[in-house]
C-alpha positions in Angstrom: -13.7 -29.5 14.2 -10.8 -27.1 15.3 -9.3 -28.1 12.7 -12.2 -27.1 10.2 -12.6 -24.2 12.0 -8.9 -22.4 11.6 -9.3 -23.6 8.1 -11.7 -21.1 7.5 -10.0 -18.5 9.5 -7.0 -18.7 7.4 -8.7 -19.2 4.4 -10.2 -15.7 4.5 -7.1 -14.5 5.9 -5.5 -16.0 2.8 -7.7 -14.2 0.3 -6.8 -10.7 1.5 -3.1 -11.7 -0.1 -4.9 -12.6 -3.2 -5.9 -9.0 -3.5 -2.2 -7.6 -5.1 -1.9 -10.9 -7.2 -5.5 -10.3 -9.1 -5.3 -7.4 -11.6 -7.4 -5.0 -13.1 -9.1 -6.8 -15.7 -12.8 -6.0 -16.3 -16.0 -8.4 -16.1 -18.5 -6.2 -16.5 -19.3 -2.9 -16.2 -19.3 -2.8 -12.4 -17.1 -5.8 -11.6 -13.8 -6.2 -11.9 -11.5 -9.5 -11.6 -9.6 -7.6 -8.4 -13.2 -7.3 -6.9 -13.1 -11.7 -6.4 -11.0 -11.4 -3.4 -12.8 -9.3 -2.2 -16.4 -11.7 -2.3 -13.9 -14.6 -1.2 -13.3 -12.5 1.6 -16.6 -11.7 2.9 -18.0 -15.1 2.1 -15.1 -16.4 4.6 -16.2 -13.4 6.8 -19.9 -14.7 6.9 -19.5 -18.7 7.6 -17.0 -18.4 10.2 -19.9 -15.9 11.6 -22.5 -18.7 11.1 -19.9 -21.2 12.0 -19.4 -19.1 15.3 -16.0 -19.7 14.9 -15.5 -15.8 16.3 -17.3 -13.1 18.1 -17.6 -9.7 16.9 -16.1 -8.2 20.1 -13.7 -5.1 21.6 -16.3 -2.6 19.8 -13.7 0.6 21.3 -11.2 -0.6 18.6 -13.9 0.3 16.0 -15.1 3.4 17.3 -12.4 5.4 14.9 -13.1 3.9 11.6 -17.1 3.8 12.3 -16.1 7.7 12.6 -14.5 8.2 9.8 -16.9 5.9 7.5 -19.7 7.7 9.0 -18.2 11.7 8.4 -17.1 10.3 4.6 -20.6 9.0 3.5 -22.6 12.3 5.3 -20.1 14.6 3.2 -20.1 12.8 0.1 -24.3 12.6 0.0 -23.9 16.7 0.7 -21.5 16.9 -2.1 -22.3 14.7 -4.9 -25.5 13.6 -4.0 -24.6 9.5 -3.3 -24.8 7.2 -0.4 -22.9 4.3 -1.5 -19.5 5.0 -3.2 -16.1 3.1 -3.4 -14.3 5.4 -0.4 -17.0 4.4 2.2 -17.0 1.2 0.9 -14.0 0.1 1.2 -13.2 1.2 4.7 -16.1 -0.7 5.6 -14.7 -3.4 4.0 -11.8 -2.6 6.7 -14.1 -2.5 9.5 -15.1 -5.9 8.8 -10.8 -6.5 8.6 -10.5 -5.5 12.3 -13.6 -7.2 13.4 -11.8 -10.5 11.7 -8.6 -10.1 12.9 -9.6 -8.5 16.4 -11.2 -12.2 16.8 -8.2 -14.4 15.5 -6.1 -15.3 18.9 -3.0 -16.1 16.8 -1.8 -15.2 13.7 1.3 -16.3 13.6 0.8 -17.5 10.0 0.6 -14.4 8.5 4.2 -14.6 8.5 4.2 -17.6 5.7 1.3 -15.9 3.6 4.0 -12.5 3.7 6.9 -15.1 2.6 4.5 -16.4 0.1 3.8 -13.1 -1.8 7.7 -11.7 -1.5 8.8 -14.3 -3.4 5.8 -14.6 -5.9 6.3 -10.8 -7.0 10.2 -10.6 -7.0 10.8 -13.7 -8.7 8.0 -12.4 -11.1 9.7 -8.8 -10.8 13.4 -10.6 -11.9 12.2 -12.8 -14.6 9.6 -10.8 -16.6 12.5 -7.6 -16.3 14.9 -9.7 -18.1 12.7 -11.5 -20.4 10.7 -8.5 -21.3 7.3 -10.2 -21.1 3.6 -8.4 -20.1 0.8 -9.6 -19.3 -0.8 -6.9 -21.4 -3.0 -3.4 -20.1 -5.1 -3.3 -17.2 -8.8 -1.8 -17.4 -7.2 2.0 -16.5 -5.5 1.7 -20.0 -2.4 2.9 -18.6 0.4 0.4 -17.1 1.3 -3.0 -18.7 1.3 -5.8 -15.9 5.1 -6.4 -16.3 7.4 -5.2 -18.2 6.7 -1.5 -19.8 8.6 0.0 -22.5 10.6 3.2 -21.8 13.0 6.0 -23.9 15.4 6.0 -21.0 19.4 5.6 -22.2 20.2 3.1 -19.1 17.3 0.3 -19.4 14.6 -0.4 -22.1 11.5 -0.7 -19.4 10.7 -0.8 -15.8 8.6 -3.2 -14.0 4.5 -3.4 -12.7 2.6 -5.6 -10.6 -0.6 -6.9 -10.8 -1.6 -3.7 -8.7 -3.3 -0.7 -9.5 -0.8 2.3 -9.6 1.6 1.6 -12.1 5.4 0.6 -11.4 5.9 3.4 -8.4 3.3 1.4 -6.8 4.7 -2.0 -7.1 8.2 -1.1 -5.6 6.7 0.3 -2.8 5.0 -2.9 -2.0 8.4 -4.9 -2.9 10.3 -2.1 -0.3 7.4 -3.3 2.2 7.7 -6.5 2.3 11.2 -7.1 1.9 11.7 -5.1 4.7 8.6 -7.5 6.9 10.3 -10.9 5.7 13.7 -9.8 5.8 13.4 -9.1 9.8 10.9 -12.5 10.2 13.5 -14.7 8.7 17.2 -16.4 9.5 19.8 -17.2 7.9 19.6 -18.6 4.3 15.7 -17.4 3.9 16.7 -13.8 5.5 19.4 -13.6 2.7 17.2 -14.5 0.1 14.6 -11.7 0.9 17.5 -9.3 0.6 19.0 -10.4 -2.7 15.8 -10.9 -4.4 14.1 -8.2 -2.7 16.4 -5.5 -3.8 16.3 -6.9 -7.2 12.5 -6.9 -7.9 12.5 -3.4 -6.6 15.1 -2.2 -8.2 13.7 -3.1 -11.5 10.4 -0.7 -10.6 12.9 2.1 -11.2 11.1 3.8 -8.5 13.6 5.8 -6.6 11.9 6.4 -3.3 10.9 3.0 -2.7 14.5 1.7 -3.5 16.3 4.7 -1.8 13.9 3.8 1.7 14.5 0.3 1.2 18.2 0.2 1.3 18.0 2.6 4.5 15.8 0.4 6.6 17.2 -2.8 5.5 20.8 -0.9 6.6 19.5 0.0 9.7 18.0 -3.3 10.5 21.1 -5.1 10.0 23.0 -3.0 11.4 21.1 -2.8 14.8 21.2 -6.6 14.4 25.0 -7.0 14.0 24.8 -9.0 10.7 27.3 -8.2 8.8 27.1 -10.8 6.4 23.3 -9.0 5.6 25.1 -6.4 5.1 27.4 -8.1 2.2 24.4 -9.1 0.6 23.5 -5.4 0.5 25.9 -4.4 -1.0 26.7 -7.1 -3.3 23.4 -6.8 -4.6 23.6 -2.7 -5.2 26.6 -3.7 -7.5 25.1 -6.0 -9.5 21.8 -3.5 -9.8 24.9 -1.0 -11.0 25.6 -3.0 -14.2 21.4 -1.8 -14.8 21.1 2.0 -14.5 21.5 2.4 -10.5 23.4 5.6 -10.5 21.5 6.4 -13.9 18.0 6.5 -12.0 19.2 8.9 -9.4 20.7 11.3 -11.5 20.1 11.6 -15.2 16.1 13.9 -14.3 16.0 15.4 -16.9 14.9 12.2 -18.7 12.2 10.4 -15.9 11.5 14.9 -14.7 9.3 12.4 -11.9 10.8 14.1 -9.0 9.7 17.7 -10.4 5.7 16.4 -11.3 5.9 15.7 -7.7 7.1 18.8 -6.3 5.0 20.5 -8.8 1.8 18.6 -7.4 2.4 19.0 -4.1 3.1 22.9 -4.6 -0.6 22.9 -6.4 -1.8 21.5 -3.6 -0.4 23.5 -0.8 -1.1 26.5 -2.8 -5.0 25.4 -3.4 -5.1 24.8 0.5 -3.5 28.4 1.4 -5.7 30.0 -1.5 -9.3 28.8 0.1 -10.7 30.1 3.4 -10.9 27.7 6.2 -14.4 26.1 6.0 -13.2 25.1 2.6 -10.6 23.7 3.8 -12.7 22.1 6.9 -15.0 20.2 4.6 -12.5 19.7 1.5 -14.4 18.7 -2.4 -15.4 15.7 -1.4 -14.4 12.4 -3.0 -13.5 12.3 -7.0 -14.0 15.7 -7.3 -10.8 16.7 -8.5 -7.7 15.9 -10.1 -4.3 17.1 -10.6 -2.0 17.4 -13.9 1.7 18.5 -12.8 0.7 22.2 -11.1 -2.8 22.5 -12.5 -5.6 21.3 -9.2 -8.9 21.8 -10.7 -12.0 19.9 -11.3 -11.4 16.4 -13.1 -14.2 17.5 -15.6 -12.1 20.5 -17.0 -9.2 18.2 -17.7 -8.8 17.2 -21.3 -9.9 13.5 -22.0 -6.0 13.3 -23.2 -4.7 13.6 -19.9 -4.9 11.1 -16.8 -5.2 13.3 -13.9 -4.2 11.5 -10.4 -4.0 12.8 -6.5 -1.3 15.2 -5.2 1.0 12.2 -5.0 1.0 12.5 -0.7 -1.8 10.2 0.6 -2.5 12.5 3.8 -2.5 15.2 1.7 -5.3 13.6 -0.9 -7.4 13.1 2.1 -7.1 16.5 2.8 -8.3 17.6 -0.3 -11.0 15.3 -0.5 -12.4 14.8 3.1 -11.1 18.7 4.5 -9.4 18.8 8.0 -12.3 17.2 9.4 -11.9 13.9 7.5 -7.9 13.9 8.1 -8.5 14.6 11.7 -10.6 11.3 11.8 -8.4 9.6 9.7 -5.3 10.4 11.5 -7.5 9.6 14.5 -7.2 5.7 13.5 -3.9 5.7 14.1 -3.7 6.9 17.6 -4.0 3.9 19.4 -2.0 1.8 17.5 1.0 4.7 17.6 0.1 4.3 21.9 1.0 0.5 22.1 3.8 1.3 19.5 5.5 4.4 21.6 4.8 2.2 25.0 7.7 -0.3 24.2 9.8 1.5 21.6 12.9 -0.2 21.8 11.8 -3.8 21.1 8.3 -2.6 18.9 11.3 -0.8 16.6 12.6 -3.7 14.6 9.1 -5.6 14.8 8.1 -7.0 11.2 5.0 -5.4 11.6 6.1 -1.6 12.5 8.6 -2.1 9.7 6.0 -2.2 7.4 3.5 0.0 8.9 6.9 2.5 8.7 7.9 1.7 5.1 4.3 2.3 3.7 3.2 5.4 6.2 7.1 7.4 4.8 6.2 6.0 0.9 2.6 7.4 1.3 4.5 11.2 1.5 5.8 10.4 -1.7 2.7 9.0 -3.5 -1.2 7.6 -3.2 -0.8 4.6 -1.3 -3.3 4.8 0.9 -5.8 5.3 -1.9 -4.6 2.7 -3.7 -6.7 -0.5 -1.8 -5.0 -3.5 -3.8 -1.4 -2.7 -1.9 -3.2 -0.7 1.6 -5.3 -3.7 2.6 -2.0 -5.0 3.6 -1.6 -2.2 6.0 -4.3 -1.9 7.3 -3.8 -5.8 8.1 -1.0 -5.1 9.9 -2.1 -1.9 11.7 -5.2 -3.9 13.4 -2.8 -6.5 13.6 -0.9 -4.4 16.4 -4.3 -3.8 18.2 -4.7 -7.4 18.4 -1.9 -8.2 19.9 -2.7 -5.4 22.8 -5.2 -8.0 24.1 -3.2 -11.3 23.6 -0.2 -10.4 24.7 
């Protein structure tokens, strides 16, 4: 029977790493093929709750998302007039997350589900770079799952996951968890996570997740006194020379992605300054606006020719959408989980866990990866992970 019974656990477990693997194909008008996870999820969620297999229990843990959920559902049926939208949705979707994993005494094999999906997308990553093969277009119409063609001189394409976001999103999840299995591992399986790690980034082409990567796996090794890591570092930086390394970092005026960014973010620090403050307190509310290089303004004044997107800073797309009052209670999630983090720095530091939590949180300055649910379940895993282990400790 306790057998059955962490079956189910770690089958519902199991189908949150499903979520990056599914992608974006549509069913019907209001489900998608990514949304299956999900209903495996919950179903999961619901027999182990019939099962009594766990308790819904340490209700203070909850008390900052309930908050948040709560503030985003009361502004949005101000704004636009709805009670039910994807945003408050989805967080309670997360709510149910820390009531699962707030109820699971170990977890110790989320560490072979992480394996499982590092080597799934870099292999993937590797292979579909070099045979140049797609999966074709997901429902946004945008990014082919795989490889994408490209004008650049130093490469034909760049890479894309199954995720939403495009190929900026898939090497921050590559940078994320390389970094997690690369400090949960030994030996021959730690230097496997760095030389095919580096690889399936690198062939994203996204700069900020390879530039961070590089840094923490550096540091990590490093701190760790493995200088043969370190080898594989570098002996894998050499052979990602040979396909446009130094290229990517300084021929702009081809990719210009670095300026849209900077011009986004000025837009929005600009549109902040420019409003009073109860503007700014409450924000537009959610899907209310969009952003084309330095133009902010309503999505519905955008021609249909453009795709406009967030300001490319996930603390700062809450800002705009939820005003200081939502960031406040958004931020406010994190408190706890920074308290158990600061209270044992030292050894906390090189923790798969924080690694992650500290790859996404510094890539979410440089894009929307906290709006972007198929790659932030995972950290939001791993942040009520780190409450969980306040208690079993």
């Amino acid at each position: 029977m306790v057998k059955y019974k962490d079956s189910l656990i770690k089958f519902q477990i199991f189908s949150i790493f499903l979520i990056p693997l599914v992608p974006h194909f549509k069913i019907t008008d209001n489900f998608q093929f990514d949304d299956i996870p999900v209903v495996l999820f919950l179903l999961f969620f619901f027999l182990n709750l019939y099962n009594k297999n766990f308790q819904i229990r340490n209700f203070k843990d909850s008390i900052p998302i309930i908050l948040f959920i709560f503030y985003i559902t009361l502004q949005n049926l101000l704004i636009n007039n709805e009670l039910i939208f994807s945003d408050n949705l989805r967080f309670t979707f997360y709510l149910i997350l820390l009531f699962t994993v707030m109820n699971i005494k170990n977890l110790d094999f989320l560490k072979n589900y992480f394996f499982f999906l590092m080597y799934l997308l870099s292999i993937f990553s590797i292979l579909f770079y070099f045979f140049e093969l797609n999966l074709g277009i997901d429902s946004y119409k945008y990014w082919k799952i795989g490889f994408n063609e490209n004008e650049w001189v130093f490469t034909s394409g760049r890479m894309n996951g199954f995720q939403a976001g495009g190929p900026n999103a898939f090497g921050a999840l590559l940078a994320c968890l390389t970094i997690y299995c690369v400090s949960s591992s030994e030996n021959i399986k730690k230097y496997s996570f760095i030389f095919l790690g580096i690889l399936g980034c690198f062939f994203t082409y996204s700069r900020a997740s390879i530039f961070l990567l590089i840094f923490l796996l550096i540091f990590f090794l490093a701190v760790k006194k493995d200088i043969t890591g370190i080898f594989i570092v570098i002996f894998t930086l050499l052979v990602t020379v040979n396909f446009g390394l130094v290229e990517r970092f300084t021929s702009e005026a081809e990719t210009q992605g670095i300026e849209d960014r900077i011009q986004m973010q000025e837009a929005t620090i600009s549109d902040i300054s420019n409003k009073s403050f109860n503007d700014n307190l409450i924000g537009y509310g959610f899907n209310n606006f969009g952003i084309v290089r330095d133009e902010l303004k309503s999505i519905d004044d955008f021609s249909k020719e453009l795709r406009p997107t967030g300001p490319h800073n996930s603390f700062l797309f809450i800002l705009l959408n939820y005003g200081l009052i939502g960031l406040c209670l958004f931020l406010y999630l994190f408190l706890n989980p920074l308290k158990i983090f600061f209270q044992n720095f030292k050894t906390n530091i090189l923790k798969p866990n924080y690694l992650f939590l500290g790859c996404f949180t510094v890539l979410s300055f440089t894009g929307d990866l906290i709006q972007n649910h198929s790659i932030s379940v995972l950290f939001f895993l791993l942040l009520f992970e780190s409450l969980e282990n306040e208690y079993y400790e």
